[in-house]
N, C-alpha and C positions, 0 to 999 in steps of 0.2 A: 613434766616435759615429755614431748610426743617427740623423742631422737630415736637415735639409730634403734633398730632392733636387735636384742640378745636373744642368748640361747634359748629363754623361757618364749620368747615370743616367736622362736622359731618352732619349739616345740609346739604350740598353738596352731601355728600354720600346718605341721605337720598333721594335726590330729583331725584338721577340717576336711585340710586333701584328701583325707584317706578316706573320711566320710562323704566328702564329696563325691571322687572316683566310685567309689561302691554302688553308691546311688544309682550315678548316672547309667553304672555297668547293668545292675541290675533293672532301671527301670529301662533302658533300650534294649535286653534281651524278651522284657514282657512285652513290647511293641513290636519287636520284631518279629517274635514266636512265640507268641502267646499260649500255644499250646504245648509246644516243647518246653516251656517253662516250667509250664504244671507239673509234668511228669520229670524235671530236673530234679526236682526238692519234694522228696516222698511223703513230706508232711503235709505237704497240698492237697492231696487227694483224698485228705482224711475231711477237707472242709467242705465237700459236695463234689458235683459235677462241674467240669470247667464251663468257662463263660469265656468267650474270645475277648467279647466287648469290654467287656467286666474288668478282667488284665489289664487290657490298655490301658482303661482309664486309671488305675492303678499304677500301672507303668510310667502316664504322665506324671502323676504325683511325685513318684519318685524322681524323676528325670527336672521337673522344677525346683525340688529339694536340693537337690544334686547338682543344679547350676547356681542357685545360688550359692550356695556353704561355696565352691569355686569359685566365684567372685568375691566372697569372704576371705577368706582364705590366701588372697594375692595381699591383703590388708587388712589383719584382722583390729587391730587398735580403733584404725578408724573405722571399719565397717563391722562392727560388732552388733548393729543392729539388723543386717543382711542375715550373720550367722545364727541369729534368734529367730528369724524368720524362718531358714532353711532347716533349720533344724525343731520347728512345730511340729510340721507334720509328722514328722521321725518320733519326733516324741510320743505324741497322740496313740501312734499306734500300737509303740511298745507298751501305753498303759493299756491300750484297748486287751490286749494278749496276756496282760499281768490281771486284769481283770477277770479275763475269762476263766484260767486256772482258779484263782479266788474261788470263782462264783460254781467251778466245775464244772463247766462249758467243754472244755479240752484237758486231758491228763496233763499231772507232772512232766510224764517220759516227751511227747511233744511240745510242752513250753521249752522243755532244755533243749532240745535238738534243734529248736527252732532261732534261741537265746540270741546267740551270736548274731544272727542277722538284726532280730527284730529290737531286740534290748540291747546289744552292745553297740550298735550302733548311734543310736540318739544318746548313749551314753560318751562317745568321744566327742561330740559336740557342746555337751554337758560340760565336762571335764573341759574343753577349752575354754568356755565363756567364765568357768571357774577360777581358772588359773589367770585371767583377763580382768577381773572384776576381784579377786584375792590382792590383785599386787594395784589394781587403780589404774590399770591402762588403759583407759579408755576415752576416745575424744568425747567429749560433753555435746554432740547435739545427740538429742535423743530422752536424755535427760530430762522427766518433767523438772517446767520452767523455778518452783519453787521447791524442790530437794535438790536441782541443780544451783539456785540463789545459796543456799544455808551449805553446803560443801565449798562453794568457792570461798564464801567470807571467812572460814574454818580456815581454809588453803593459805587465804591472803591474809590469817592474823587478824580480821575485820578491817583491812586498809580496803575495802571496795564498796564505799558506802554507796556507790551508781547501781548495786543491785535491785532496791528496791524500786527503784524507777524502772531500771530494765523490763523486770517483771508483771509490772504493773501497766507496761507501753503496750497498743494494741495492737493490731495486723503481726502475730505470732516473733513479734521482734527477740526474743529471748532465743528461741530456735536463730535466726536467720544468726545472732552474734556466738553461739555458738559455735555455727559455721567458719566463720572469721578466725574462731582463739588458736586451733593450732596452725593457720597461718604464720601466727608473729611467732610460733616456738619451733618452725620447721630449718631440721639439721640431719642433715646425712653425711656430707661429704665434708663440712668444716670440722677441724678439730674443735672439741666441747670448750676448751681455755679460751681458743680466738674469737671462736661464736661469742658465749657468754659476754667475752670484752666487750665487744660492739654494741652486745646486745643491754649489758649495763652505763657504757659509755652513751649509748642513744637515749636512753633511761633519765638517764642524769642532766643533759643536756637540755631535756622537758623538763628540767629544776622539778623532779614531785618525789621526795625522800620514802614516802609509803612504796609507790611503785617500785623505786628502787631495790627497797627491801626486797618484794616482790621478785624482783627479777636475780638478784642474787640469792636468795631460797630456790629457782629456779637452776641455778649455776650448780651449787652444792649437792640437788639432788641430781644434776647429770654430772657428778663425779668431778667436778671443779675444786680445788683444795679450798678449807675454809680461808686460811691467811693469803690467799690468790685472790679471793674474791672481796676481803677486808683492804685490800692496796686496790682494786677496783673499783672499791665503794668512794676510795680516798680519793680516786682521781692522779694515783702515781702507780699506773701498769707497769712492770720490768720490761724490758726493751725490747722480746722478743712478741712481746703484746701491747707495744707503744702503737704500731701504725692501725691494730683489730681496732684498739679502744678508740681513736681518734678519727678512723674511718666512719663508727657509728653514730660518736657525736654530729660530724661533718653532716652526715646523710639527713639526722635528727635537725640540724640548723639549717638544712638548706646552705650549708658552704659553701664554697666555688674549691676551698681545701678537700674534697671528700675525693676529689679524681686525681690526686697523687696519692692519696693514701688506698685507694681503693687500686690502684695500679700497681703498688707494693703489698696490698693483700694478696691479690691476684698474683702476683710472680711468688708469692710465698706457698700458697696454697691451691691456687689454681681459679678459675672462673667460675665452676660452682659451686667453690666456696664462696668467691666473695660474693655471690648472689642471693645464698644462704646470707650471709652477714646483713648485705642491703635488703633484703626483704626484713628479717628482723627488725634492722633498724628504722624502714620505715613504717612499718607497721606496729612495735609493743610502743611508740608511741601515743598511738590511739587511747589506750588507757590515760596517763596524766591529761590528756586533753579533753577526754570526754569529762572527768573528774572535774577538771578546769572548768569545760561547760555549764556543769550543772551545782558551781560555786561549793566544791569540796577540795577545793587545792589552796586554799590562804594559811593553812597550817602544818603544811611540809615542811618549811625548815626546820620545825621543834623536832626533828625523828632525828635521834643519832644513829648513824649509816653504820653500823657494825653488824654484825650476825657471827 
């Protein structure tokens, strides 16, 4: 589930900004002053005679590195592929400079003086996509199309037999639904209990027991109690999650009931939660239906709804 962010994934934000910031600082002071650069950082001058030109263009490098890892960085989950980007070049260069002590191009004593900028840096970048891809938070576009197939069907238990079709549909369809997936799992401001209700009430609604599952393993791993989610699975929510659950059925069926219960979401939680709720609910039904589609939903009811 792509919910709120915690402290890990602040720390992540944290580690980009700061690579970000650096960047950007240093590659607008080698465009600005390209020569007062030089003579900033006494290590410089051990690499030849300055180049005005030469900075700049350097400076840009820097200075594109450094906007993007910044627009990473405002969202690293989903834009982990921005931060892989911005942080190439950063990389590139700190091997270029690990190479050259190697090869003894440049002393020990100026690789280390130089370290912090050139190595520690593409290393906090490192370190974020690490700590991002360690715990699995990352939205799936980007993902090749078939290591992205074999981790979901892992995810979902093998309840998504529509993979292979996916995969094998042309005009980059696998990218484009990846786009789509944390659509139906987006929550920020609903508490995780009410979400989930709706979001398994809408679930269930599409009658498809696989999905269900699906959706309550989704519940569990955003910190939902297991025996919360087993009375959800059941179709008898406690009271204080009687109107989530039955607003998302509502939404799921097309009810005319969904705008009283989505009225009493909304005075519980506020507007965008229950927008958070209706977009879930209309949307993780797309799963059972496509399944549906492509004649993989006649053997739902055999699933017994517990986890």
């Amino acid at each position: 589930m792509l919910g709120k962010f915690d402290a890990l994934d602040r720390l992540v934000q944290l580690l980009l900004l700061i690579a970000a910031v650096v960047a950007i600082a240093n590659g607008g002071f080698m465009l600005a002053d390209p020569l007062e650069w030089y003579v900033f950082l006494p290590t410089v001058i051990t690499t030849g005679p300055p180049n005005a030109h030469f900075i700049r263009d350097i400076g840009l490098a820097y200075l594109g590195s450094g906007l993007i890892l910044l627009y990473a960085a405002a969202h690293p989950v989903l834009r982990w592929r921005a931060a892989l980007v911005g942080g190439l070049w950063l990389t590139l260069h700190g091997l270029l400079h690990i190479y050259e002590v190697l090869a003894g191009i440049c002393g020990p004593a100026i690789f280390w003086a130089d370290a912090p900028g050139v190595v520690g840096h593409p290393l906090l970048v490192i370190a974020a996509l690490a700590i991002l891809f360690a715990r699995q938070r990352i939205a799936p576009a980007g993902i090749p199309p078939r290591l992205f197939a074999r981790a979901a069907d892992k995810a979902t238990g093998g309840n998504s037999p529509y993979l292979a079709d996916l995969v094998a549909a042309p005009g980059h369809a696998t990218e484009k639904f990846q786009h789509f997936m944390p659509v139906t799992a987006h929550r920020h401001a609903a508490p995780a209990d009410a979400f989930h209700a709706a979001r398994i009430g809408a679930t269930l609604a599409a009658d498809c027991g696989p999905c269900a599952l699906i959706a309550a393993g989704g519940a569990i791993g955003d910190g939902v109690a297991r025996d919360m989610v087993n009375r959800l699975l059941a179709g008898d929510p406690p009271c204080e999650l009687a109107d989530a659950f039955a607003f998302g059925a509502a939404v799921a069926r097309h009810d005319a009931a969904a705008d009283d219960h989505g009225a009493r979401v909304e005075t519980l939680y506020g507007r965008p939660a229950r927008f958070e709720m209706a977009l879930t609910a209309a949307t993780v039904t797309a799963y059972p239906a496509l399944k549906r589609g492509l004649g993989f939903a006649t053997s739902c009811a055999l699933h017994k709804l517990t986890v």
